[in-house]
DRENFI-187217 format. One record per residue (C-alpha): x, y, z; residue in one letter. Coordinates in Angstrom, 3 decimals. Example, Ala and Ser with C-alpha at 12.3 -4.5 7.8 and 13.67 -1.06 7.14 Angstrom:
# DRENFI-187217
ATOM        x        y        z type
ATOM   12.300   -4.500    7.800    A
ATOM   13.670   -1.060    7.140    S
END
This chain:
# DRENFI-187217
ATOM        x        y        z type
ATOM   84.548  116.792  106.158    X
ATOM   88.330  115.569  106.664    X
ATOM   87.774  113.580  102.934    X
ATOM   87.593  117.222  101.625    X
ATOM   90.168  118.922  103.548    X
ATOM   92.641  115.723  102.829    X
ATOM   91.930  116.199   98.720    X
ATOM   92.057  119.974   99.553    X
ATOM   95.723  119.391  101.267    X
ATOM   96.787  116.709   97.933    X
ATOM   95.534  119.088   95.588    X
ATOM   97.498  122.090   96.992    X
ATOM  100.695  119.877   96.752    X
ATOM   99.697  118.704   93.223    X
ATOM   99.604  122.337   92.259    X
ATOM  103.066  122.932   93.199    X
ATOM  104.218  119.847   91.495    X
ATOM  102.385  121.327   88.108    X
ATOM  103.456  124.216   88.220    X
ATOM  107.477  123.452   88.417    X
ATOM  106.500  121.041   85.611    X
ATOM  104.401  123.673   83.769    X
ATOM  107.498  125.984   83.755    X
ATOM  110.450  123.685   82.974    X
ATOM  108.859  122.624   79.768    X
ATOM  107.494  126.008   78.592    X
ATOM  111.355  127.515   78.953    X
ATOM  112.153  124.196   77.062    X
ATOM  109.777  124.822   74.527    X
ATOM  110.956  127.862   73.859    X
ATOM  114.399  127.826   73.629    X
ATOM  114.509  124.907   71.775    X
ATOM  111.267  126.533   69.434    X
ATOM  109.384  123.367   69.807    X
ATOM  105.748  123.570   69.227    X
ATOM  105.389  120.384   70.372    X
ATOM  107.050  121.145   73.722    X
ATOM  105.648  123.992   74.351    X
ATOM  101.625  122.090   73.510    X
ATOM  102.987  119.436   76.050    X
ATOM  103.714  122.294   78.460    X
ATOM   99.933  124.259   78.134    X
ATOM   98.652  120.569   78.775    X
ATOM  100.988  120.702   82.274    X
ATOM   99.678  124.498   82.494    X
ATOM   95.731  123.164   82.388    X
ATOM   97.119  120.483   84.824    X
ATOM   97.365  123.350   87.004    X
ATOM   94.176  125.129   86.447    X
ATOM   92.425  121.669   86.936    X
ATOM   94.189  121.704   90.385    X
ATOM   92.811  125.255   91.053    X
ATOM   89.251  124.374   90.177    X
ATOM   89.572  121.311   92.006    X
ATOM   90.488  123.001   95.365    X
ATOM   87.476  126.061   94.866    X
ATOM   85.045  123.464   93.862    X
ATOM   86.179  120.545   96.763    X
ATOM   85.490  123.633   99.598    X
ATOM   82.415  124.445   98.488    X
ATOM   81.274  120.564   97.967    X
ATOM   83.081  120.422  102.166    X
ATOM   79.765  123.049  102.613    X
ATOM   77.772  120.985  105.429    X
ATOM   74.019  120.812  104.211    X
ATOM   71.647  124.168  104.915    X
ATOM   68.086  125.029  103.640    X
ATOM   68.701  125.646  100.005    X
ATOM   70.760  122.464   99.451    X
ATOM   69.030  119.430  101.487    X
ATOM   71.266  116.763   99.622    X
ATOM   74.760  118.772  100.319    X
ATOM   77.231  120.250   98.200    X
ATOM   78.456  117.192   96.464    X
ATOM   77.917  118.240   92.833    X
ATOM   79.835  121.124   92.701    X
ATOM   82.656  118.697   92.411    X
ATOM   80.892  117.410   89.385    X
ATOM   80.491  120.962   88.466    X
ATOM   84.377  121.681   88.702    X
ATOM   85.583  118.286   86.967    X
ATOM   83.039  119.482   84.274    X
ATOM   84.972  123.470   84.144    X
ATOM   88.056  121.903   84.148    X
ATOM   86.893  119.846   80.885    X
ATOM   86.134  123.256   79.360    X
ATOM   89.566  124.197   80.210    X
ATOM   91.015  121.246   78.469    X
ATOM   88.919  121.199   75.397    X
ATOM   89.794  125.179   74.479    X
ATOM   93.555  124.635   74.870    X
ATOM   92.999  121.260   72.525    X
ATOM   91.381  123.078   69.946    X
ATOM   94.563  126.127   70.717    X
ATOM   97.053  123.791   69.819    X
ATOM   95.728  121.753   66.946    X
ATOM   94.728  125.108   65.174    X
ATOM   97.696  126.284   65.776    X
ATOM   99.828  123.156   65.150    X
ATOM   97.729  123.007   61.656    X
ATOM   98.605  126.945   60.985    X
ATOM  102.794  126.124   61.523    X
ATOM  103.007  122.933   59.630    X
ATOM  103.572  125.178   56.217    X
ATOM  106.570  126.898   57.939    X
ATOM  108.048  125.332   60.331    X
ATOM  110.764  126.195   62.646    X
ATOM  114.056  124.753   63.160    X
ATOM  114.755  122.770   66.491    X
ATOM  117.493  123.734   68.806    X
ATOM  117.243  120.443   71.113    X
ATOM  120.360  120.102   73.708    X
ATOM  121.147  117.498   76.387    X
ATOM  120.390  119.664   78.987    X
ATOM  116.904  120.023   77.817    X
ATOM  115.935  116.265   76.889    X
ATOM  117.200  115.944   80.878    X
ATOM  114.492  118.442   82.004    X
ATOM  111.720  117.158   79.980    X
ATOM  112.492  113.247   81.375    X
ATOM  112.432  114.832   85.192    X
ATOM  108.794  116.123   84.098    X
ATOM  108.101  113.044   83.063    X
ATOM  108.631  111.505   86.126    X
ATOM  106.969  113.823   88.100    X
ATOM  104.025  113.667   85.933    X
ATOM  104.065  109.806   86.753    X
ATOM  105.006  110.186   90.170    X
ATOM  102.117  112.334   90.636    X
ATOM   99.519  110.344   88.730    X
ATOM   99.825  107.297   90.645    X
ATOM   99.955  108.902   93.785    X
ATOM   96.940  110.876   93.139    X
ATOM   94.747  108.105   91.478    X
ATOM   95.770  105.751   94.426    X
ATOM   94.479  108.795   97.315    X
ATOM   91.718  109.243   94.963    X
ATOM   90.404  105.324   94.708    X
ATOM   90.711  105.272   98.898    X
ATOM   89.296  107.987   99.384    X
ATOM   86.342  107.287   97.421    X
ATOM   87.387  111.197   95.604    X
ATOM   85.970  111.762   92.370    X
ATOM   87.645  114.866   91.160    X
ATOM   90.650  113.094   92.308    X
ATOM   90.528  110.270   90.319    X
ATOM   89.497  112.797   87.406    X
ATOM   92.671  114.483   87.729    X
ATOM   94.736  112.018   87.672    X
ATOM   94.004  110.604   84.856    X
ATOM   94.982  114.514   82.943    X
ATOM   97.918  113.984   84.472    X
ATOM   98.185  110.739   83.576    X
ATOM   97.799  111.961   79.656    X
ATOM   99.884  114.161   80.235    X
ATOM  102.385  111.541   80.383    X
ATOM  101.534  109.741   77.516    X
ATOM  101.639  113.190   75.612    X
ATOM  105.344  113.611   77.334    X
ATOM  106.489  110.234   76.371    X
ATOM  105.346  110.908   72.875    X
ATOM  106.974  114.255   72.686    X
ATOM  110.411  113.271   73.427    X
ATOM  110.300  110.247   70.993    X
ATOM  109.543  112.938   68.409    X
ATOM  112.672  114.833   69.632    X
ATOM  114.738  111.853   69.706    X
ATOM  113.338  111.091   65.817    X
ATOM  114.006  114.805   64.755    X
ATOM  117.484  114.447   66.356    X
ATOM  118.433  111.472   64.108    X
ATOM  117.470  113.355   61.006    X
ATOM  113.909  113.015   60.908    X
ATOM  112.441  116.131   59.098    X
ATOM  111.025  119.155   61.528    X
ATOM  107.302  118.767   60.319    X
ATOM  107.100  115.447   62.518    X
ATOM  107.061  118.432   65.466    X
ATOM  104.215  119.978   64.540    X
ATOM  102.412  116.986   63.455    X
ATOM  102.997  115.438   67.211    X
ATOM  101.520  118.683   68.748    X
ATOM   98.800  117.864   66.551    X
ATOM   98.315  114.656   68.186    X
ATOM   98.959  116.422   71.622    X
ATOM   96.238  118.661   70.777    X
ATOM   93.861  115.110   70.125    X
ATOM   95.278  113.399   73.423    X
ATOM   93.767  116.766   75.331    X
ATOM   90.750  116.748   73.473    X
ATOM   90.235  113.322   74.165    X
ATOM   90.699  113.730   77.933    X
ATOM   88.083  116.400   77.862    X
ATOM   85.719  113.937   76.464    X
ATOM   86.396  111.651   78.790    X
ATOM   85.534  114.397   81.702    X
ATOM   82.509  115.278   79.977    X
ATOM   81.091  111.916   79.560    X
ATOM   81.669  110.584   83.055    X
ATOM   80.506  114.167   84.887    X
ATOM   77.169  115.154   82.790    X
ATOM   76.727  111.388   83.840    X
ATOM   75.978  112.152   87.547    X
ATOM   74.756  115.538   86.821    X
ATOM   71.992  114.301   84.475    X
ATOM   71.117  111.987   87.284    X
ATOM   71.943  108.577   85.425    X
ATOM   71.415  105.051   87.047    X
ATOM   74.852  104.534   89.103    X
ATOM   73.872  101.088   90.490    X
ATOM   71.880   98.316   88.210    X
ATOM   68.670   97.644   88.965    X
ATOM   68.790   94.451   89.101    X
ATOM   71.961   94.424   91.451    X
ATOM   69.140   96.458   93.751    X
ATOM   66.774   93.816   93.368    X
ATOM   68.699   91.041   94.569    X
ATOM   69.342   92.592   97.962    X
ATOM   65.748   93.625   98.520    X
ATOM   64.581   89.909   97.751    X
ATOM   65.847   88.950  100.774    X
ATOM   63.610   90.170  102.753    X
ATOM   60.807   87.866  103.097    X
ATOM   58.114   90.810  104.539    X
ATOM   58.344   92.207  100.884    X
ATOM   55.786   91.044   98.423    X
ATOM   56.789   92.994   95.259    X
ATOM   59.363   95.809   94.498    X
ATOM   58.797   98.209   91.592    X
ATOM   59.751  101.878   90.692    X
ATOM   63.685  100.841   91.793    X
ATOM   65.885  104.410   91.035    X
ATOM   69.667  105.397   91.815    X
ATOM   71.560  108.735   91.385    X
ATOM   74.261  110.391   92.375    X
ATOM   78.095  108.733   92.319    X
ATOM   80.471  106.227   94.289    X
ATOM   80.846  108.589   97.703    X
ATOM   77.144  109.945   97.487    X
ATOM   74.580  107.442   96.198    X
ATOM   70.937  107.387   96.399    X
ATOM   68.131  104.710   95.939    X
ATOM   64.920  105.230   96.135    X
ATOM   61.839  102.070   95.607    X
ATOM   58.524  101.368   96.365    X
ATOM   58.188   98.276   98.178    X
ATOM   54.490   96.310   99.123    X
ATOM   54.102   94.954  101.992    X
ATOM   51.218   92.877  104.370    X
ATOM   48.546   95.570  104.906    X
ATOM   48.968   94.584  108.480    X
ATOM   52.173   95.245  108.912    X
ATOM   52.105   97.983  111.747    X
ATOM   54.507  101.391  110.928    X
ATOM   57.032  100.381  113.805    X
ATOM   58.145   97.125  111.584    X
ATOM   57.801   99.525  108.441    X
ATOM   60.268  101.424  110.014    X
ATOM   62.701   98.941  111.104    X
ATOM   62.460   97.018  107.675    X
ATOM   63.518  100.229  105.886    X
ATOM   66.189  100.377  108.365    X
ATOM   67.460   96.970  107.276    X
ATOM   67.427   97.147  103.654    X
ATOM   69.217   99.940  103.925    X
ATOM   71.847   98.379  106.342    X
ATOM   71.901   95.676  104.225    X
ATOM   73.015   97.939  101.134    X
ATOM   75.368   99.187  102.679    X
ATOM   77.040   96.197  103.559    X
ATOM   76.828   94.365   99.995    X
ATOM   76.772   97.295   97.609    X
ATOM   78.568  100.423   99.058    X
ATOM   79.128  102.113  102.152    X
ATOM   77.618  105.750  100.953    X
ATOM   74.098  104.805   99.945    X
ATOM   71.135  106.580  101.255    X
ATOM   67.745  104.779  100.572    X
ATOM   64.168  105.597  100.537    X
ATOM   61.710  103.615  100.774    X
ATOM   58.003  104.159  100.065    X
ATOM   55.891  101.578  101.295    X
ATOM   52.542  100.244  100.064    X
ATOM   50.288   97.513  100.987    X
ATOM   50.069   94.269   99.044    X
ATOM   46.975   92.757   97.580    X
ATOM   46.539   89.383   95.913    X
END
């Protein structure tokens, strides 16, 4: 429980971070009537929300285990990476309609110093925040963590490419290269939502998250086992479990059973990862 209430404490500084950045580039944005600026600061803005969702879903995953849910709480931090990809993907398709709507009339640019300054201290906020987040998120074994960080960390390729655009536009470049770049913005979001979706419905389908062959090779070990079959695995890094059916001598009395479950689980642990949980169903062996 003090994994969850550390992400809870990150994520509840995150948010704060976001949300300065959110703001400085939406009053950016709008003075200078940058589409392109402002589509950099919704990403920021659903930055934000993803920290929100992350900190609901994270205390309800912290739930200890009770009648109705045997395995824990663990997947409704799946279920809040996957909201947050929801999020993403509706303010993608926002700003590429919208972005697609303005190129036939668009605005002109009123880009000062003062405001390229702002956007660079969002960027490196944005970076600041991504590698500290990713790093917590890697030692911590946190998945919504890592998922997060990696919006944030588009969100800084979106910033970089935004204020080359500026910087173009600035040296004469014509104002349509704005709204084409929040086009792009809009694909760099909708691409981060994909990647959300794919690695979430992953573990919520149930996918294989450790080869079965990897599986194999530890349970050979064990010379009291005869034959393996039926070798599954669910769930992700911090929560993994592995179930088999393993044969045995038909003489070999439950006490030994027991302890030889016991050890290839042990033994898992040690070689594979740390959070696996295995089941064993045993079965005796005849030539």
């Amino acid at each position: 429980m003090d994994k969850y209430k550390k992400v809870k404490n990150i994520l509840l500084f995150i948010l704060v971070a976001n949300l300065a950045v959110t703001v400085m580039k939406i009053v950016v944005g709008s003075l200078t009537n940058s589409s392109s600026v402002l589509a950099d600061g919704f990403h920021s803005l659903s930055d934000s929300a993803s920290n929100i969702v992350g900190i609901v879903g994270i205390s309800i995953a912290a739930k200890p285990k009770d009648k109705t849910h045997p395995y824990g709480h663990t997947k409704f931090e799946m279920l809040s990476s996957l909201f947050i990809g929801i999020m993403m993907a509706f303010i993608a398709l926002k700003i590429i309609v919208e972005a697609i709507l303005q190129i036939k009339n668009p605005e002109t640019l009123n880009m000062t110093t003062v405001s390229f300054i702002i956007l660079i201290i969002t960027l490196i906020i944005n970076i600041i925040v991504a590698k500290y987040e990713y790093s917590v998120g890697k030692k911590n074994n946190s998945y919504i963590l890592i998922s997060d960080s990696l919006h944030t960390r588009s969100d800084v390729y979106v910033s970089i490419g935004v204020l080359i655009t500026l910087v173009c536009i600035k040296l004469g470049f014509p104002v349509i290269v704005d709204k084409l770049v929040s086009f792009v913005v809009g694909i760099f979001i909708l691409h981060g939502a994909y990647e959300i979706f794919k690695s979430t419905i992953k573990i919520l389908v149930d996918s294989a998250v450790i080869d079965e062959n990897t599986i194999r090779e530890v349970v050979v070990e064990f010379s009291e086992i005869k034959y393996i079959k039926n070798i599954r695995s669910r769930g992700c890094e911090s929560d993994i479990y592995i179930d088999m059916d393993i044969m045995v001598e038909p003489d070999m009395t439950v006490e030994k059973s027991h302890e030889l479950s016991h050890n290839i689980e042990n033994t898992m642990r040690e070689k594979i990862n740390k959070n696996i949980q295995v089941a064993t169903h045993i079965e005796p062996f005849h030539k």
